[in-house]
C-alpha positions as CSV (number, residue, x, y, z in Angstrom):
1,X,-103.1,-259.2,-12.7
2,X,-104.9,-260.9,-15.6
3,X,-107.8,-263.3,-15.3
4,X,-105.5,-266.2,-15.5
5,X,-103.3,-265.0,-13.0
6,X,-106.3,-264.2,-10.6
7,X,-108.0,-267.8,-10.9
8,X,-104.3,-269.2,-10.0
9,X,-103.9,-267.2,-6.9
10,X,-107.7,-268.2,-5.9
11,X,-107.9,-271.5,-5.6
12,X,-103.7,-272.4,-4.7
13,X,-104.4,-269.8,-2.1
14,X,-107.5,-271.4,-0.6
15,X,-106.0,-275.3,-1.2
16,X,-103.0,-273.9,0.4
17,X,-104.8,-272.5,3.1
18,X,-107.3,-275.5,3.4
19,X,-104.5,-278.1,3.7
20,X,-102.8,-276.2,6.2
21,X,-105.3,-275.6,8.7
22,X,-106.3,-278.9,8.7
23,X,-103.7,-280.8,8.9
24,X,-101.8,-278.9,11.8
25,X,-105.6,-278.6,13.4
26,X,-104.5,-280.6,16.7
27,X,-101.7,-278.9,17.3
28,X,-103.7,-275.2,16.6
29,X,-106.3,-276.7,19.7
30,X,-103.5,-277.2,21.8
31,X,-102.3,-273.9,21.1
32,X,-105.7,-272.2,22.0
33,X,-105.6,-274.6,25.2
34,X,-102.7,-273.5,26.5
35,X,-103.6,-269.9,25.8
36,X,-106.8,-270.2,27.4
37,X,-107.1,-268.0,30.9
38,X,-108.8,-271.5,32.1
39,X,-105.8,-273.3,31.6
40,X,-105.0,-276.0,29.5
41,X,-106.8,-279.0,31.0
42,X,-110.2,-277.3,32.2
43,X,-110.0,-275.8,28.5
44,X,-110.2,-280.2,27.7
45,X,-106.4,-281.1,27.7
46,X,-105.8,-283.5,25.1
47,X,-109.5,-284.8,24.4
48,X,-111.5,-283.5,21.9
49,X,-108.5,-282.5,19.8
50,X,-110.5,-282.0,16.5
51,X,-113.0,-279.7,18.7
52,X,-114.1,-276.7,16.7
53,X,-112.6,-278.4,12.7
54,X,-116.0,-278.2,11.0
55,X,-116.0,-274.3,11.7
56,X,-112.0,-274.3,10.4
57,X,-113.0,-276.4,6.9
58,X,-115.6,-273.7,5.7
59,X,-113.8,-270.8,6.7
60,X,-110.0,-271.9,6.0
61,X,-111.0,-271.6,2.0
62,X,-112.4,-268.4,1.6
63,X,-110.0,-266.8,3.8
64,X,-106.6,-268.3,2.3
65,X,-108.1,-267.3,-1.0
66,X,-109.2,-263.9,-0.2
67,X,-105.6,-263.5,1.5
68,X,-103.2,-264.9,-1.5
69,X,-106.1,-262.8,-4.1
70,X,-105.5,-259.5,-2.3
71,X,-102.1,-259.7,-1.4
72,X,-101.4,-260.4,-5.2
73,X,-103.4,-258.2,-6.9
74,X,-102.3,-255.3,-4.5
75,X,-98.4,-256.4,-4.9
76,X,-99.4,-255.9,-9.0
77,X,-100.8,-252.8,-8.2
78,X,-98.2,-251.4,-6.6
79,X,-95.5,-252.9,-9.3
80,X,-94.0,-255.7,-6.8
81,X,-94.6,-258.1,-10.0
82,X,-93.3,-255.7,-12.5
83,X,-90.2,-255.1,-14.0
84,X,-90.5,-251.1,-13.1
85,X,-90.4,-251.6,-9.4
86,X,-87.7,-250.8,-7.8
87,X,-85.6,-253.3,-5.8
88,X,-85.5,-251.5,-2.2
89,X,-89.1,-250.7,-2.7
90,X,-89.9,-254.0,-2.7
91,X,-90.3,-255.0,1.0
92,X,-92.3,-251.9,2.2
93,X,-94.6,-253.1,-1.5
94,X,-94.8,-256.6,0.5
95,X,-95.8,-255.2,3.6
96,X,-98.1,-253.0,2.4
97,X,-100.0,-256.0,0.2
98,X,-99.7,-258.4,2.8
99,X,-101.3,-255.8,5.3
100,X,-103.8,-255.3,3.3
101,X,-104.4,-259.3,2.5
102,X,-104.9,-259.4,6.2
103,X,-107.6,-256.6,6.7
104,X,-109.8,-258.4,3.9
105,X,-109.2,-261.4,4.9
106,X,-109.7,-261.6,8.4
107,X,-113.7,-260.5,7.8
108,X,-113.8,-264.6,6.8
109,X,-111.6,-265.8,9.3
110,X,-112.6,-263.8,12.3
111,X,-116.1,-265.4,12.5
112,X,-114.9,-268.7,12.2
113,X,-112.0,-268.2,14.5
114,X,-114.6,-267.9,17.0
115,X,-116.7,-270.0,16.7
116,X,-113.8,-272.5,16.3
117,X,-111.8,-271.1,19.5
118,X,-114.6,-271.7,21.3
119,X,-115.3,-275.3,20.2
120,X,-112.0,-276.1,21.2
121,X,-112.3,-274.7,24.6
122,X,-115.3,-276.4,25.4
123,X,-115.0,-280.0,23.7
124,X,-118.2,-281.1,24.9
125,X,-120.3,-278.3,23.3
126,X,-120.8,-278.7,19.4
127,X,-119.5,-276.4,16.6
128,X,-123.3,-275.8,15.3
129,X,-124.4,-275.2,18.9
130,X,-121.6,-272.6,19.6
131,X,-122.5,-271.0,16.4
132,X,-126.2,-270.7,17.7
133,X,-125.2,-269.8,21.5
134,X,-122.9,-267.2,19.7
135,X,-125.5,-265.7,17.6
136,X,-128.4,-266.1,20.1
137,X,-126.7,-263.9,23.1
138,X,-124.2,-261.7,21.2
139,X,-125.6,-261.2,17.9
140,X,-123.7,-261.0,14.7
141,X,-121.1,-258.9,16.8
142,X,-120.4,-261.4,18.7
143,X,-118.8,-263.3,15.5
144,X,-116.6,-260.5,15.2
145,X,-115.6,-260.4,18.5
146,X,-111.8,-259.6,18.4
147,X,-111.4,-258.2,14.9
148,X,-109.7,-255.0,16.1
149,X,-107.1,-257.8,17.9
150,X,-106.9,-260.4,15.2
151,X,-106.1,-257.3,12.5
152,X,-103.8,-256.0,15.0
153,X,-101.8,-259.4,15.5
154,X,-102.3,-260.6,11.7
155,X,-100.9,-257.3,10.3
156,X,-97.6,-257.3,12.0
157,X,-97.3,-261.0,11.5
158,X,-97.7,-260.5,8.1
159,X,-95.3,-257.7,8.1
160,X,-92.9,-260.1,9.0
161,X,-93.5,-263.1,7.5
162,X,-93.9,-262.0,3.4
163,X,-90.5,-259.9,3.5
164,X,-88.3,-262.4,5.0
165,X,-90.3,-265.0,2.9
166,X,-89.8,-263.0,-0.7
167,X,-85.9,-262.2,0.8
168,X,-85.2,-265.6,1.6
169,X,-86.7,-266.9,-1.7
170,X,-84.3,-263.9,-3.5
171,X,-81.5,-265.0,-1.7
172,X,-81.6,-268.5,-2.4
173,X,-82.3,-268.0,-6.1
174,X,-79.5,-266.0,-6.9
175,X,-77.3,-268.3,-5.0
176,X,-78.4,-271.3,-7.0
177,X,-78.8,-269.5,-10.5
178,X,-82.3,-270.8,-10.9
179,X,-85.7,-270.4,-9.9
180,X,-86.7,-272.3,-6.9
181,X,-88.7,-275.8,-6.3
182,X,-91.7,-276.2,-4.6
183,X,-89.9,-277.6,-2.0
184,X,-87.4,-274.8,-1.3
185,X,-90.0,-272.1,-1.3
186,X,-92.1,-274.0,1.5
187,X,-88.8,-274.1,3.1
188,X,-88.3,-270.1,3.1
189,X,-92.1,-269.6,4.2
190,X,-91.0,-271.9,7.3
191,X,-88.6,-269.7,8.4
192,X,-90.4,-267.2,7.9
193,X,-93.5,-267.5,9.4
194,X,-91.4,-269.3,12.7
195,X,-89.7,-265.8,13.1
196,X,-93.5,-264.0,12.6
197,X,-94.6,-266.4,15.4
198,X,-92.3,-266.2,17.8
199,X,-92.7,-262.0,17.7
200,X,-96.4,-261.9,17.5
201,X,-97.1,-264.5,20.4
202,X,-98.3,-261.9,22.8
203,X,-100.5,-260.2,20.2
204,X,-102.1,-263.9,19.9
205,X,-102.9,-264.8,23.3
206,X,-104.9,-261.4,24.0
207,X,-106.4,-262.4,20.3
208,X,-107.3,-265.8,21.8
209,X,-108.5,-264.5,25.4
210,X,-110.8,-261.7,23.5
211,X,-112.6,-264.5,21.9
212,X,-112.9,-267.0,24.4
213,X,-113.9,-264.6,26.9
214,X,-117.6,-264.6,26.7
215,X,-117.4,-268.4,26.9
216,X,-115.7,-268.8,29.9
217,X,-117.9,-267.6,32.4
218,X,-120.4,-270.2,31.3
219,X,-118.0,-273.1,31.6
220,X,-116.3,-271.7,34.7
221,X,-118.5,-272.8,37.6
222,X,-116.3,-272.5,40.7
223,X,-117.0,-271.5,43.6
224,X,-113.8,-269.5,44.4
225,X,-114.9,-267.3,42.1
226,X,-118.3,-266.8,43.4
227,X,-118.0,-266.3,46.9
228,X,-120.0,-264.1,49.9
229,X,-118.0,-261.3,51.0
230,X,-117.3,-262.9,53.6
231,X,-115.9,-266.5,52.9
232,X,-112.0,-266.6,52.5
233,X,-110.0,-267.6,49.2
234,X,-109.8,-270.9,48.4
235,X,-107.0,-271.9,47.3
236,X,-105.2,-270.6,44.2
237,X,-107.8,-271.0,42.4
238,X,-108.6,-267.0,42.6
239,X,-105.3,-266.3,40.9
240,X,-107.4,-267.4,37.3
241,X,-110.0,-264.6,38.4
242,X,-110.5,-261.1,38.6
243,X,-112.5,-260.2,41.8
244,X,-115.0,-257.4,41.3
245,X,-117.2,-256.4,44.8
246,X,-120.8,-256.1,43.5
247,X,-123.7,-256.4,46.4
248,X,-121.8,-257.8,48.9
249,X,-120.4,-260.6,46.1
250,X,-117.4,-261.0,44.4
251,X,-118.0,-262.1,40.7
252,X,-115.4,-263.8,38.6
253,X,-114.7,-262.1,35.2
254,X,-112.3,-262.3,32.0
255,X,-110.7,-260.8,29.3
């Protein structure tokens, strides 16, 4: 990849990226929402549906752009964008690249991820004051909380995703005669990442509840999960709680 070719990737990447995340932002906190152990309304329902953007605008950049950089130069590197590769070699030369986009990238996007999940399960507490709640009782670890998950749900979405994207973008060119439009190719990366989505969903919710689980507890102030021995269940409330018997007390965690 020459310097011309580099400096393309770079900054479509990040505006890509950018342009993405903020404009499907609402429907990313519902997402977490509904993910959330909480549930969807105690995580804030439909208020606060930008919670957590500030925290998805400086990271959603950097990380598209160290993606699309890595996952190009890589896919050079391993003669994807050559004319030597070979044809059936090219989807394992995707997966490999986009594997390895997603290792490199996700040391942006994890830190942000959650600070912004967090945000957006608690839409009265500030991005900047997450951050510094974050950073004051975990530490820097505590911004890569749920690496070894995101890496672990990103690399087999990826795995997914670029094939069938590169196949379907194949497919259609030959079938046309001529290289594709804009339009088309968003088209194909639709698809695409729709199928990566639907498979990976699990993978994302234990993602989600890794990061939002050292905010929960603080939010979560009820008193079926803090009980004396003693006192009997109330409700079904206890079903959002794991019971642990400590001193005579039974002490609501999760994750």
């Amino acid at each position: 990849m020459d310097r011309r070719e580099f400096v393309a990737s770079l900054v479509a990447g990040g505006c890509a990226g950018m342009c993405v995340d903020l404009t499907l932002f609402p429907l990313d906190t519902i997402k977490t929402r509904l993910q959330s152990q909480q549930g969807f309304y105690k995580a804030g329902g439909f208020r606060g549906i930008y919670a957590g953007v500030p925290s998805a605008a400086v990271g959603s950049f950097p990380n598209a752009a160290a993606f699309f950089v890595t996952y190009e130069c890589a896919k050079s590197l391993l003669g994807a964008g050559g004319a030597p590769a070979a044809p059936q070699a090219a989807p394992v030369t995707h997966m490999l690249a986009a594997s390895l986009g997603e290792v490199v990238a996700c040391l942006i996007r994890v830190p942000t991820e959650v600070v912004k999940q967090r945000a957006q399960a608690s839409p009265s507490s500030s991005t900047y004051s997450i951050l510094l709640a974050t950073l004051r009782e975990e530490g820097v670890r505590g911004l890569y909380r749920g690496y070894g998950s995101t890496v672990l749900r990103e690399i087999p979405f990826s795995l997914v995703q670029f094939p069938l994207w590169e196949y379907l973008k194949t497919l259609w060119s030959r079938r046309q005669g001529h290289m594709l439009s804009p339009w088309q190719s968003a088209v194909c990366g639709a698809l695409a990442g729709a199928v990566s989505a639907f498979v990976t969903t699990p993978l994302d919710v234990a993602k989600t509840r890794i990061m939002l689980a050292k905010v929960m507890p603080r939010r979560a102030e009820r008193p079926a999960c803090r009980t004396e021995s003693g006192e009997a269940a109330q409700g079904q409330r206890r079903t959002a709680c794991t019971s642990v018997t400590w001193s005579g007390r039974h002490v609501c965690t999760h994750g």
